[in-house]
C-alpha positions in Angstrom: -6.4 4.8 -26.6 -10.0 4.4 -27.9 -12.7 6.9 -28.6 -14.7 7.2 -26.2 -17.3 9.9 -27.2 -18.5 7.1 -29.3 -19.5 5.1 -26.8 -22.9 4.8 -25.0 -21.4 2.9 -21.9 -18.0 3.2 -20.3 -17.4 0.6 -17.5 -14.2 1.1 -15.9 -13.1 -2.1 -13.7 -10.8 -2.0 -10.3 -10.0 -6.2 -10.9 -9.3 -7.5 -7.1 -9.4 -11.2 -5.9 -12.5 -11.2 -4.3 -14.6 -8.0 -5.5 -13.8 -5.8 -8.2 -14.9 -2.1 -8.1 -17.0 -1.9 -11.1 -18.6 1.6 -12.5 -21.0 2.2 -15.0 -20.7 5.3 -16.5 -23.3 6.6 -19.6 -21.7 9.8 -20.3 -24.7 10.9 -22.5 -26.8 11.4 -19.8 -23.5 11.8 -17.1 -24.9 9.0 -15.0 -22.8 6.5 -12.9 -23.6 3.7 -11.2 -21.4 2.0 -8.6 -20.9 -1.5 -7.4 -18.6 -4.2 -6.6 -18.9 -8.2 -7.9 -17.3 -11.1 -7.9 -15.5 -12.4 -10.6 -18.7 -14.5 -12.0 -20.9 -11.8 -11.3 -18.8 -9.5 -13.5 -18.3 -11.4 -15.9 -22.4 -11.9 -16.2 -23.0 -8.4 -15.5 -20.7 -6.8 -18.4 -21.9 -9.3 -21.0 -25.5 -8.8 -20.2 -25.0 -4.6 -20.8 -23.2 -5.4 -23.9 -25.5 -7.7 -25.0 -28.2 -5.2 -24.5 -26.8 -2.1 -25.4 -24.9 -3.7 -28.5 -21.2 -4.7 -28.3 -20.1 -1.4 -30.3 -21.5 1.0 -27.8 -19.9 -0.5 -24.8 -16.3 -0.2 -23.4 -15.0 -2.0 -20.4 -11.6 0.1 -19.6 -9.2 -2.2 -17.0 -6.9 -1.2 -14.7 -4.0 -2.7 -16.1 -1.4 -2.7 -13.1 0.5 -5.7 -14.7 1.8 -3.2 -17.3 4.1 -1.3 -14.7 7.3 -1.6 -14.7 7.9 -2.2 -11.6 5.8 -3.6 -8.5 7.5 -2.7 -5.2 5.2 -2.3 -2.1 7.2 -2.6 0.1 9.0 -0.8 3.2 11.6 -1.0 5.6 9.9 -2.9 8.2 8.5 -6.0 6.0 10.1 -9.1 6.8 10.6 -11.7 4.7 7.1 -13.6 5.0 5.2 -9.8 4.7 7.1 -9.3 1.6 6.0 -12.8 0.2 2.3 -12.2 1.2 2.3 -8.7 -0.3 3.9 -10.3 -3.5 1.4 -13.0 -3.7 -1.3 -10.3 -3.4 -0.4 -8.7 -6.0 -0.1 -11.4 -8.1 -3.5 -12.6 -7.6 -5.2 -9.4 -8.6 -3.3 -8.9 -11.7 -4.3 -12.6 -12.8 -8.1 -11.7 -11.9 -7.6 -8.7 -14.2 -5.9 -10.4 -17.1 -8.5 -12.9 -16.8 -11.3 -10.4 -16.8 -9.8 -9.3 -20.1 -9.1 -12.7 -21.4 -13.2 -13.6 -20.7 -14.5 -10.1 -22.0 -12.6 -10.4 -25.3 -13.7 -14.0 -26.5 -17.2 -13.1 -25.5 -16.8 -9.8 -27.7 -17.1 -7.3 -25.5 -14.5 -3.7 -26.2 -11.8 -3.8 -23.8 -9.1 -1.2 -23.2 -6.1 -2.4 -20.9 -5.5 1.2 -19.1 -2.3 1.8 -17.1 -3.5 2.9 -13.3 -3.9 6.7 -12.5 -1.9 8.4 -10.6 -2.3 8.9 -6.9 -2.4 12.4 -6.6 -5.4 12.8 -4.1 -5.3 13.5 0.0 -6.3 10.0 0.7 -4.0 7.6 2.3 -1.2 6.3 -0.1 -2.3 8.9 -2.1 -5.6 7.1 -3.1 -8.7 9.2 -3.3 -11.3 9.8 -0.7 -14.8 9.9 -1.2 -15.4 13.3 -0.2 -12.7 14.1 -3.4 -14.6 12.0 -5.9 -18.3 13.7 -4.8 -16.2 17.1 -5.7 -15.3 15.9 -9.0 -18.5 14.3 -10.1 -20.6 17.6 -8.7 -17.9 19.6 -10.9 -18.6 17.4 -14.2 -22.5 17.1 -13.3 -22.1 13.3 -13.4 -25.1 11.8 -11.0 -25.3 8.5 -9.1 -22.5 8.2 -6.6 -24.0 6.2 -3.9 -23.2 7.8 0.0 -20.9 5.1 0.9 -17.7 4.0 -0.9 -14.9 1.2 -0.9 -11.5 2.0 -2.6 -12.2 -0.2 -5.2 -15.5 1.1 -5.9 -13.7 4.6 -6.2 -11.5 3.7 -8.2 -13.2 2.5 -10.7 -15.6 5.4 -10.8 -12.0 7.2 -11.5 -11.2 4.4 -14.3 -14.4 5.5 -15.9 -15.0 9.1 -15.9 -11.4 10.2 -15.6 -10.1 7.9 -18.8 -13.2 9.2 -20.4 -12.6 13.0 -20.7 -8.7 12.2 -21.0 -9.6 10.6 -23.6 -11.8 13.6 -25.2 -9.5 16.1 -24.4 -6.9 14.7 -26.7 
């Protein structure tokens, strides 16, 4: 894993088909900023930050769910064409993410492939809620969470701050 007290900016990414959850974190001044993009806009919007900020003080940690081992989703009720869709699902977001990577690293930008975090929260499927994640970020003083979340929004706010102090802690 990288260092990432070195960093000005951490981005953690969510990668879905149609919008990723995408966080902005500056743990300098423990400031996030939440949002989610399309694959274009993404793409534009992390280049433009590195470009800015300088491609040595920016990160971009991934949710790398393609590195599991294993991908099963499904339970005893799926039928043959829910198991299929669900498959082809996931599919499709681990492609956007590889590709997210694949883009990020020829135009130069720090990437860190990250497996995904453990659901441990109250949420369903053990995903966390947003009452959870404005717990946390009042408990690490981090600013910025906006009153409304999606999953994917949360989640990257998670791939963000949460890989961040891992990350310092070791």
């Amino acid at each position: 894993m990288k260092v990432l007290s070195k960093y000005d900016v951490v981005i953690g990414i969510d990668p879905d088909v149609t919008k990723s959850g995408v966080c902005t974190y500056l743990p300098k001044e423990k400031k996030i900023s939440v949002r989610s993009l399309t694959f274009p806009e993404l793409i534009d919007y992390v280049f433009t930050i590195s470009r800015k900020r300088g491609s040595d003080n920016v990160l971009v940690q991934i949710e790398a769910g393609w590195k599991r081992k294993a991908h099963w989703h499904l339970n005893k009720r799926d039928n043959a064409r829910l198991a299929a869709a669900k498959g082809n699902s996931t599919g499709r977001n681990h492609e956007t993410g590889r590709k997210i990577v694949e883009c990020l690293e020829y135009l130069n930008v720090n990437t860190n492939e990250i497996q995904p975090l453990n659901k441990c929260w109250r949420g369903p499927d053990g995903k966390i809620t947003h009452e959870e994640l404005q717990l946390l970020l009042k408990a690490r003083r981090i600013e910025g969470l906006p009153s409304r979340t999606n999953q994917d929004a949360r989640d990257s706010v998670l791939i963000a701050v949460e890989t961040s102090l891992i990350a310092m802690l070791q």
